[in-house]
C-alpha positions as CSV (number, residue, x, y, z in Angstrom):
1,X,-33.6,24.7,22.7
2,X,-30.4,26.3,21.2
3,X,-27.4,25.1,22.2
4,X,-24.3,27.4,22.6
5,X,-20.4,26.8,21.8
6,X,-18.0,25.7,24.8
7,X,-15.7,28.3,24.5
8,X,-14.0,26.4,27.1
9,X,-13.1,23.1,26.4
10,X,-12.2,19.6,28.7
11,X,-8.6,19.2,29.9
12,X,-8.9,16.0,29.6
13,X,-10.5,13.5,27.5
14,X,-10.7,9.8,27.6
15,X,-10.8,8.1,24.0
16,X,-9.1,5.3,22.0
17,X,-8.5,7.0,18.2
18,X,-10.0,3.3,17.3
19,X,-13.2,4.5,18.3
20,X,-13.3,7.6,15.8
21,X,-12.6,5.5,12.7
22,X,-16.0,3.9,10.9
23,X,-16.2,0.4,11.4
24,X,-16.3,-0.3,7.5
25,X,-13.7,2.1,6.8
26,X,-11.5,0.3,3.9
27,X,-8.1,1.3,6.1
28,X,-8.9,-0.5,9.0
29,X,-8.3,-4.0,6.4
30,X,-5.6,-2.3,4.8
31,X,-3.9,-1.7,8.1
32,X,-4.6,-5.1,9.4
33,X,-3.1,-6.7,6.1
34,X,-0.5,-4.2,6.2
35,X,0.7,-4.9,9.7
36,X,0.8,-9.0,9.0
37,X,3.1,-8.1,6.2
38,X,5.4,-5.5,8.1
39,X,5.9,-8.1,10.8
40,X,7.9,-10.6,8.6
41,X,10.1,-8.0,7.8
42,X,10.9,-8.1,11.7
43,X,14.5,-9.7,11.0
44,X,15.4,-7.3,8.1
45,X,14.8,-3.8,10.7
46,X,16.9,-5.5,13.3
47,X,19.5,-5.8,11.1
48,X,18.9,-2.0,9.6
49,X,19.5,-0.2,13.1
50,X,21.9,-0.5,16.0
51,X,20.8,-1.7,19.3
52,X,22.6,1.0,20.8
53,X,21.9,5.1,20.6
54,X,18.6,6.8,20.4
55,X,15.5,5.5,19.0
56,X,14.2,6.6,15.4
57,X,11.4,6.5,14.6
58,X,9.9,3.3,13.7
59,X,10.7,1.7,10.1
60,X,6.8,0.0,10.1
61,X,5.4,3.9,10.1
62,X,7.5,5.8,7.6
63,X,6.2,2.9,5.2
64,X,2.5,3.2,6.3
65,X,3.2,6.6,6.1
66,X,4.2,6.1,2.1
67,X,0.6,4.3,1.8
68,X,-0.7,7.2,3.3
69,X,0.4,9.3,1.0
70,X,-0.1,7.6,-2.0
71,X,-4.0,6.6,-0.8
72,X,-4.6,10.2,-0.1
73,X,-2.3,12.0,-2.9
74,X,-0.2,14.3,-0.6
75,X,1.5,16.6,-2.2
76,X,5.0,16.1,-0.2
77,X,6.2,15.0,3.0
78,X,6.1,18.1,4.6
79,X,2.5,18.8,4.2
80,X,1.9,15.1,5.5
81,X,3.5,15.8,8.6
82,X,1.6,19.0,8.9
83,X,-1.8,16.8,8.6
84,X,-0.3,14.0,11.0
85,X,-0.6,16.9,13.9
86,X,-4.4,17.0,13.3
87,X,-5.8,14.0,11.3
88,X,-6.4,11.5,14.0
89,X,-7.0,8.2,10.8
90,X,-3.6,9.1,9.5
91,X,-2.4,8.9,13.8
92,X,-4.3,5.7,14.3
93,X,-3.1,4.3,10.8
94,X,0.5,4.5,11.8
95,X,-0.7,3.5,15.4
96,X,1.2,6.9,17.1
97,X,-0.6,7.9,20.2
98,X,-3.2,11.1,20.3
99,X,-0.5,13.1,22.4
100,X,2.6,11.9,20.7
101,X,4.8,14.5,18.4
102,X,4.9,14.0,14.5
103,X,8.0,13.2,13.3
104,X,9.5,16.1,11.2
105,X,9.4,15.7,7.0
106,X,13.2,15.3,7.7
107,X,12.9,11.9,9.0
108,X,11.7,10.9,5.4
109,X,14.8,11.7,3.8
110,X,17.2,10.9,6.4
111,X,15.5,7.2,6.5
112,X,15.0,7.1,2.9
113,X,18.2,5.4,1.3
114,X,18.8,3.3,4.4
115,X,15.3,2.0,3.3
116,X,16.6,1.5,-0.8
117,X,19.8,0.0,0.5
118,X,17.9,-3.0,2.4
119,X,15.7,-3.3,-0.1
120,X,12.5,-2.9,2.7
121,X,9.9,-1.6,-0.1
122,X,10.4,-4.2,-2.4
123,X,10.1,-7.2,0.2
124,X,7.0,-5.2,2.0
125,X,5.1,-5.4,-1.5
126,X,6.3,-8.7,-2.0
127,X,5.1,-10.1,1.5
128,X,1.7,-8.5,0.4
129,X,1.6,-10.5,-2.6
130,X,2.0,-13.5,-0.6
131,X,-0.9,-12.7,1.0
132,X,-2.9,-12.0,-1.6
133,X,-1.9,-15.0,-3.0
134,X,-2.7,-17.2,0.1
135,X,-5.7,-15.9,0.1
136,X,-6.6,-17.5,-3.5
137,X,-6.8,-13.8,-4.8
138,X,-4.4,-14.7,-7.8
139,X,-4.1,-16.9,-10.6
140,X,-1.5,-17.6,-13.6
141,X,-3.7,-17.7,-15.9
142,X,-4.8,-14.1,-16.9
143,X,-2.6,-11.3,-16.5
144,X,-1.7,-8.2,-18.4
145,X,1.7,-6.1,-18.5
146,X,0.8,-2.3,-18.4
147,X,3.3,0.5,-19.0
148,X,2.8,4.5,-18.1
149,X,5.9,6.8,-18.4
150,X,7.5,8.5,-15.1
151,X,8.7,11.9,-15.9
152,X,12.6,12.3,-14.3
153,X,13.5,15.1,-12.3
154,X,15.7,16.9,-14.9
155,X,14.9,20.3,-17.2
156,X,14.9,20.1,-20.7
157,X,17.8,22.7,-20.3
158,X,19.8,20.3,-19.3
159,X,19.0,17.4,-22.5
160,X,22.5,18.7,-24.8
161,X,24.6,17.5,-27.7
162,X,26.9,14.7,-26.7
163,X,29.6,16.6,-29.0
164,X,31.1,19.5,-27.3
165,X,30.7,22.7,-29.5
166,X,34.2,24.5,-29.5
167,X,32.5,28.1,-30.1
168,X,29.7,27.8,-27.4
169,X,28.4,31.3,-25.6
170,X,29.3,31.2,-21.9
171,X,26.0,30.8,-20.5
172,X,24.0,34.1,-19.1
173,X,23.2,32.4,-15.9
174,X,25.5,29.5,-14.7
175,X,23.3,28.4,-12.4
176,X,20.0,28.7,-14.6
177,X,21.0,29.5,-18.2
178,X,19.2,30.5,-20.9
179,X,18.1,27.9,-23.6
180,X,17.2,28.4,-27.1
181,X,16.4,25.0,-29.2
182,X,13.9,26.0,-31.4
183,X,14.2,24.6,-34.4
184,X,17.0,22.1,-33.3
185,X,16.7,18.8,-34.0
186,X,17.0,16.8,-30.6
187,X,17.3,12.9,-30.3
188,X,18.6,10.6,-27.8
189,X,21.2,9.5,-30.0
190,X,22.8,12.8,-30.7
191,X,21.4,14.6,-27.3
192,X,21.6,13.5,-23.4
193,X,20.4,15.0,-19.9
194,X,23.4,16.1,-17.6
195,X,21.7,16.3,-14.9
196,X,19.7,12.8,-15.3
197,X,21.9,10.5,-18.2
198,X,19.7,7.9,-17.8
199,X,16.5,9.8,-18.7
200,X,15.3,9.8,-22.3
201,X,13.5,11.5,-24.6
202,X,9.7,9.9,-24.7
203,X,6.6,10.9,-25.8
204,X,3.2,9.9,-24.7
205,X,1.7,9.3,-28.0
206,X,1.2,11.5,-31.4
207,X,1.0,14.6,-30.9
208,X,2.2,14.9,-27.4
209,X,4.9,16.9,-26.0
210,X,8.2,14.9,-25.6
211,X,9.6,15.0,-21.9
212,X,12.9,13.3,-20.1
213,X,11.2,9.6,-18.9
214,X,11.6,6.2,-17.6
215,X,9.1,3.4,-18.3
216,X,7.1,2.0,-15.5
217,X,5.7,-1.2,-15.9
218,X,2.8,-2.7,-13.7
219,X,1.8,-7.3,-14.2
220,X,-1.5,-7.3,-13.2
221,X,-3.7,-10.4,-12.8
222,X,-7.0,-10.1,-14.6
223,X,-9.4,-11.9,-11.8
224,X,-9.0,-9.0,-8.9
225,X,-7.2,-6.3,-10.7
226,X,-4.3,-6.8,-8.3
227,X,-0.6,-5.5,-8.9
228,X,1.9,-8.4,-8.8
229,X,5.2,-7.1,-9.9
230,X,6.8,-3.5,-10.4
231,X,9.8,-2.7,-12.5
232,X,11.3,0.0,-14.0
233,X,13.5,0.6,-17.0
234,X,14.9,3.1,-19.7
235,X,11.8,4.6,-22.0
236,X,12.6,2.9,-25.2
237,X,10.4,2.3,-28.4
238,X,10.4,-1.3,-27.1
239,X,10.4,-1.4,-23.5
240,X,7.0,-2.6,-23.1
241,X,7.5,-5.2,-25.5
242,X,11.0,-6.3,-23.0
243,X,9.0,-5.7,-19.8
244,X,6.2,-8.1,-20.6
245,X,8.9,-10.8,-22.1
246,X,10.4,-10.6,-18.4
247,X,7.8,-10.4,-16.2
248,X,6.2,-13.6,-17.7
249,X,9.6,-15.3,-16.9
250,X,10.5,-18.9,-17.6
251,X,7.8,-21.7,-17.2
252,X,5.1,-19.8,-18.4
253,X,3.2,-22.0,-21.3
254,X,-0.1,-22.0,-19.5
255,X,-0.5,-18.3,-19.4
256,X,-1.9,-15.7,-21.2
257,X,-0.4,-12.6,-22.0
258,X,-1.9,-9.1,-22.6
259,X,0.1,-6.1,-23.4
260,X,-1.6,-2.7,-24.3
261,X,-2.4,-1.5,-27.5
262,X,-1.1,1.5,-27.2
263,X,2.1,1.2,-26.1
264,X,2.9,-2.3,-28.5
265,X,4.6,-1.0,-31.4
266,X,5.0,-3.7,-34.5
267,X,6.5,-6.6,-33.9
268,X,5.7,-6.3,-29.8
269,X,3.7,-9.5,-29.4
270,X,7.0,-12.0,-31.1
271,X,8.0,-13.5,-28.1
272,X,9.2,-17.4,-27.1
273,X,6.6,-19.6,-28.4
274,X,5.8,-21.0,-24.9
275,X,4.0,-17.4,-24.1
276,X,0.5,-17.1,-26.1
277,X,0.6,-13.1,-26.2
278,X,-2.9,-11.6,-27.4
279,X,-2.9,-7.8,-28.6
């Protein structure tokens, strides 16, 4: 027998948003391990907001909302709030009720540097460690130090000679102006962003094109694959060489290094002799 749409539907309908998510879906872990780690932060949001006024949203989902994001690749904030209307995982992820509101992309940026000025994202990845680590997930003995370049949000417009030039064109466009190097010889030496001063000139490899970057690096341990420690510094032809130096850190005879090929220009492995770095 066929069976026809409701055109009609229920007004109301009785359901916990647990029940819609798979039993051996990997977020309900991830949300148990990341609610364990949120809750030691507990002392660090009391001191973030006033017991007085009206209540913000909650600190614990604008950071399960970053995990979100970054599990799923969204695009921006914006479009995950537009999903957060309809997607009941992403509702019972962040543990916001089927009829509740979402919060507006605003809240993300309003919320943002109150966040960085605490410090709440680096001891949230830092009480995950811990976990990880009480759970007998890592060891010192095998790790590697990996590093990727993170592309700055400045224009190669605005990467120009550190030495003012007296007979300079007033630019066409003030706000957008035309740009001409071809053929100019650019370095970080003689050249810097205005927008982004910190940003340097980096390329991937040979033959890649050269973009303003930092230098991310990632200490992973080699039995589970798991990230351990973050940093970020300036793009240099030695960075990666620094990085790995650091993250190692003092006390460190019975481990093993591993830096990658790629990025370990000559010289990169010379180190203190208490680190046994392998290429």
């Amino acid at each position: 027998m066929r069976g026809h749409t409701d055109t009609q539907p229920g007004i109301f309908h009785y359901f916990q948003p647990a029940d819609l998510i798979p039993p051996e879906h990997p977020l309900r872990r991830i949300k148990a391990w990341a609610d364990e780690a949120l809750h030691t932060l507990e002392p660090v949001f009391r001191e973030m907001y006033s017991a007085r006024g009206r209540p913000s949203v909650p600190p614990e989902q604008l950071l399960k909302s970053q995990l979100l994001i970054a599990f799923y690749s969204v695009r921006s904030d914006r479009l995950f709030c537009e999903q957060l209307a309809y997607n009941f995982l992403f509702r019972w992820f962040l543990d916001l009720a089927p009829e509740a509101a979402p919060f507006d992309a605003s809240t993300f940026s309003k919320n943002r540097e109150r966040l960085l000025a605490h410090d709440v994202a680096h001891q949230f990845f830092d009480a995950v460690v811990r976990q990880a680590r009480g759970a007998g997930l890592l060891s010192d003995e095998h790790f590697s130090v990996d590093g990727t370049l993170i592309e700055a949000w400045a224009s190669l417009k605005s990467f120009r000679p550190t030495t003012r030039r007296d007979r300079e064109p007033p630019p066409d466009d003030p706000g957008n102006p035309t740009v001409n190097f071809r053929g100019e010889r650019r370095s970080n030496t003689t050249h810097q962003s205005t927008t982004d001063p910190e940003a340097r000139l980096t390329r991937k490899g040979v033959g890649r094109e050269a973009k303003l970057c930092y230098a991310g690096h990632a200490l992973l341990d080699h039995r589970h694959g798991l990230v351990v420690d973050l940093a970020v510094s300036a793009a240099t032809g030695t960075a990666e060489r620094g990085a790995s130096l650091r993250r190692c850190g003092p006390g460190a005879s019975a481990r093993t290094s591993r830096c990658s090929p790629a990025a370990a220009p000559p010289g990169s492995m010379a180190g203190p002799p208490a680190i046994a770095a392998m290429p």
